[in-house]
PLY file of the C-alpha trace (Angstrom):
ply
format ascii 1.0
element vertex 175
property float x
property float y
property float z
element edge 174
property int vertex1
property int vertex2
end_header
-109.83 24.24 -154.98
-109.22 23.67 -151.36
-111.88 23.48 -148.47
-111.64 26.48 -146.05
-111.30 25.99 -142.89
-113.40 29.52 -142.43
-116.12 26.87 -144.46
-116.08 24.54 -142.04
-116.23 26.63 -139.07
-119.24 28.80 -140.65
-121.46 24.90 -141.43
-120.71 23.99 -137.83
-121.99 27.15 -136.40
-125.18 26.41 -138.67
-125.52 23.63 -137.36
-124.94 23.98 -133.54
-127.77 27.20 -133.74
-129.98 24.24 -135.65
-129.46 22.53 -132.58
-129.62 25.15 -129.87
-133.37 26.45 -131.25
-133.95 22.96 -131.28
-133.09 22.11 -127.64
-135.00 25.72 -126.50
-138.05 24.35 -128.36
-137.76 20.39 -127.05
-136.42 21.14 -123.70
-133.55 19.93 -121.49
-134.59 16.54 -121.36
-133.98 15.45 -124.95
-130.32 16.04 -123.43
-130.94 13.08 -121.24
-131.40 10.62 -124.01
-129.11 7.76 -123.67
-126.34 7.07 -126.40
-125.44 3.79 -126.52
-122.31 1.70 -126.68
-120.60 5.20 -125.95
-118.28 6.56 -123.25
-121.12 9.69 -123.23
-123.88 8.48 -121.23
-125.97 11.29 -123.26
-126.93 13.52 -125.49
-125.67 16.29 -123.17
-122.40 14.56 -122.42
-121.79 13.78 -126.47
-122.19 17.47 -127.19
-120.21 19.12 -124.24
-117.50 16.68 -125.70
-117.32 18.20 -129.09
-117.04 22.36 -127.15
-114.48 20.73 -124.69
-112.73 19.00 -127.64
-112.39 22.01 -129.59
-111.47 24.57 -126.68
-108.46 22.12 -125.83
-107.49 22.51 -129.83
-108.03 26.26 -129.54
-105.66 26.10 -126.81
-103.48 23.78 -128.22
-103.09 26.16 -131.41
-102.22 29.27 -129.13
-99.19 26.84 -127.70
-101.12 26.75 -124.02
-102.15 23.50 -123.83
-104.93 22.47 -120.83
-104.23 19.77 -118.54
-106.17 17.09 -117.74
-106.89 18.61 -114.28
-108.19 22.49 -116.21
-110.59 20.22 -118.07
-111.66 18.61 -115.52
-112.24 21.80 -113.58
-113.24 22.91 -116.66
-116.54 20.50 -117.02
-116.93 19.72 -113.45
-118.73 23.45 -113.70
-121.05 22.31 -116.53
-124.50 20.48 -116.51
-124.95 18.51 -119.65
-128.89 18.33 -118.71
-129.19 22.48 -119.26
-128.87 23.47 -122.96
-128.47 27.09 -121.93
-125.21 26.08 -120.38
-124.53 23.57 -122.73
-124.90 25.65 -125.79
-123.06 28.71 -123.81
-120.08 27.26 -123.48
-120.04 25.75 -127.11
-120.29 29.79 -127.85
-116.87 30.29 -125.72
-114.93 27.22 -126.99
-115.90 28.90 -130.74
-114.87 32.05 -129.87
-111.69 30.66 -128.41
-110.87 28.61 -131.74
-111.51 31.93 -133.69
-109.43 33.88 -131.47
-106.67 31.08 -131.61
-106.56 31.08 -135.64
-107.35 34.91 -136.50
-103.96 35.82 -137.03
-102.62 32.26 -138.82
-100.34 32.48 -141.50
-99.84 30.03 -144.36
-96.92 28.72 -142.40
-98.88 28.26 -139.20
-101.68 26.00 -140.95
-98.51 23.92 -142.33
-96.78 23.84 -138.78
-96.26 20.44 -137.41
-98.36 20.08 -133.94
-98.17 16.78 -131.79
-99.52 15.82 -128.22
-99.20 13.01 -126.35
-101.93 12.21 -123.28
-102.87 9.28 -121.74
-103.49 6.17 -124.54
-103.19 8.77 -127.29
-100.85 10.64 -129.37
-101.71 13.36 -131.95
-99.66 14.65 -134.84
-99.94 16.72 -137.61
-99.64 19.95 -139.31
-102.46 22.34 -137.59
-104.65 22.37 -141.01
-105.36 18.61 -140.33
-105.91 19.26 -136.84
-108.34 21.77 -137.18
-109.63 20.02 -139.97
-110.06 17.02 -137.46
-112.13 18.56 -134.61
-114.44 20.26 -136.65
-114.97 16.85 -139.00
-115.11 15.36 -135.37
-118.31 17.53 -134.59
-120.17 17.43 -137.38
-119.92 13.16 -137.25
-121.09 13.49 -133.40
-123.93 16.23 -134.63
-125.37 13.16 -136.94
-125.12 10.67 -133.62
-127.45 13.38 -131.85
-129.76 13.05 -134.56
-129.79 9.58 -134.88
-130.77 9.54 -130.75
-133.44 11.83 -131.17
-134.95 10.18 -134.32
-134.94 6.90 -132.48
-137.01 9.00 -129.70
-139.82 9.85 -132.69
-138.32 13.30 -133.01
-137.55 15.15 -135.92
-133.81 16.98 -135.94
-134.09 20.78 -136.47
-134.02 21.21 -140.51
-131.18 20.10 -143.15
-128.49 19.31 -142.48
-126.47 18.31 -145.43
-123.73 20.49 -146.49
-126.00 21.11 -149.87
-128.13 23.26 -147.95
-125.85 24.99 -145.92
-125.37 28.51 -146.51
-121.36 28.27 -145.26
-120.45 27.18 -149.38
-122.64 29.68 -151.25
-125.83 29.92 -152.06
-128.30 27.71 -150.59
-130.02 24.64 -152.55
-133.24 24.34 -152.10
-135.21 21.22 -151.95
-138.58 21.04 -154.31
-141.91 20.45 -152.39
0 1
1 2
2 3
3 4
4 5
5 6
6 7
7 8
8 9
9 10
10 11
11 12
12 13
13 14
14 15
15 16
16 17
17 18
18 19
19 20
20 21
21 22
22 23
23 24
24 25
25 26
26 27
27 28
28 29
29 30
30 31
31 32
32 33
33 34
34 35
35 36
36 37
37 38
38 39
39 40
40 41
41 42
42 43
43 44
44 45
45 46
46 47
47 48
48 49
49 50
50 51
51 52
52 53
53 54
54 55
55 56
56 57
57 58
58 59
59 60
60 61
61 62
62 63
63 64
64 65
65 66
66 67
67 68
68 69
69 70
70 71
71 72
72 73
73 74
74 75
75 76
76 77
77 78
78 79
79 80
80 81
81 82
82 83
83 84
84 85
85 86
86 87
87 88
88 89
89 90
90 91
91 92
92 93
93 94
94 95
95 96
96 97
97 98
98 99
99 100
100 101
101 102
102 103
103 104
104 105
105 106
106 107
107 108
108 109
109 110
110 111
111 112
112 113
113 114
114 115
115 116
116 117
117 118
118 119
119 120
120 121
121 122
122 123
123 124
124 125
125 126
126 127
127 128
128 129
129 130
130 131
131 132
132 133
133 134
134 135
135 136
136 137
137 138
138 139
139 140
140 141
141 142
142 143
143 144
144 145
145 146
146 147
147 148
148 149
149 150
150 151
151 152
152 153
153 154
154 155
155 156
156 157
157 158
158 159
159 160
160 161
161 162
162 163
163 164
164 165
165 166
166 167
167 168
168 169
169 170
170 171
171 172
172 173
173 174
């Protein structure tokens, strides 16, 4: 049995509206929290890097890839330290990754994708890319909650895949 990518997209969504109530509950400056050793100052910068990650994949699957200078533009307009705006555009750069796979065909997840930008090169078919950012996301999502536990603040619920409702049923923990 394979992992869908559908899967994957459905336990990030989980988890980003985890973290959205979470941030509306907190407030904005839990987004301030400095990460460490990172080229994100914080919080706010580490999760605006997963949405702008995955709209330049969206892009990239639709065969219009962004420059460097439409990102830039692209985040110059966004304030890490606002989790309405934060969390906004993580709701456009999913929509734009949903849009840019709706219509994929078996062929198209096997297609061979590769771009090359400054100190990087990327290559693969567009299931491992896909498979990538999302994997990508969900490894940053745990660095969040290791900042905010190191703050003396609980993370918003589970967040194992066990207790995800994106693979079935949900497990339950016993009291």
């Amino acid at each position: 049995m394979d992992l869908k990518i559908d899967e994957l997209l459905a336990y990030t969504d989980e988890e980003r509206a985890k973290w959205e109530g979470w941030f509306a509950e907190h407030g904005n400056e839990q987004l301030k929290l400095a990460v460490p050793m990172d080229v994100h100052p914080n919080v706010g910068t580490l999760i605006l890097h997963c949405f702008w990650a995955e709209l330049f994949y969206a892009n990239w699957m639709r065969g219009d890839m962004l420059t460097q200078e439409q990102m830039k533009k692209i985040i110059e307009g966004l304030d890490a330290e606002h989790a309405d705006q934060v969390f906004a555009f993580g709701r456009s750069s999913r929509a734009a990754m949903r849009d840019a796979l709706s219509g994929y065909t078996e062929q198209d997840w096997e297609k061979r994708l590769e771009v090359e930008g400054p100190g990087f090169k990327l290559d693969g078919s567009s299931r491992k890319l896909i498979a990538h950012i999302l994997v990508h996301e969900i490894r940053h999502w745990a660095q969040v909650a290791v900042m905010i536990r190191q703050h003396n603040l609980a993370p918003p619920g589970e967040h194992d895949l066990l207790f995800s409702t994106s693979f079935g049923p949900l497990l339950r923990k016993l009291q």
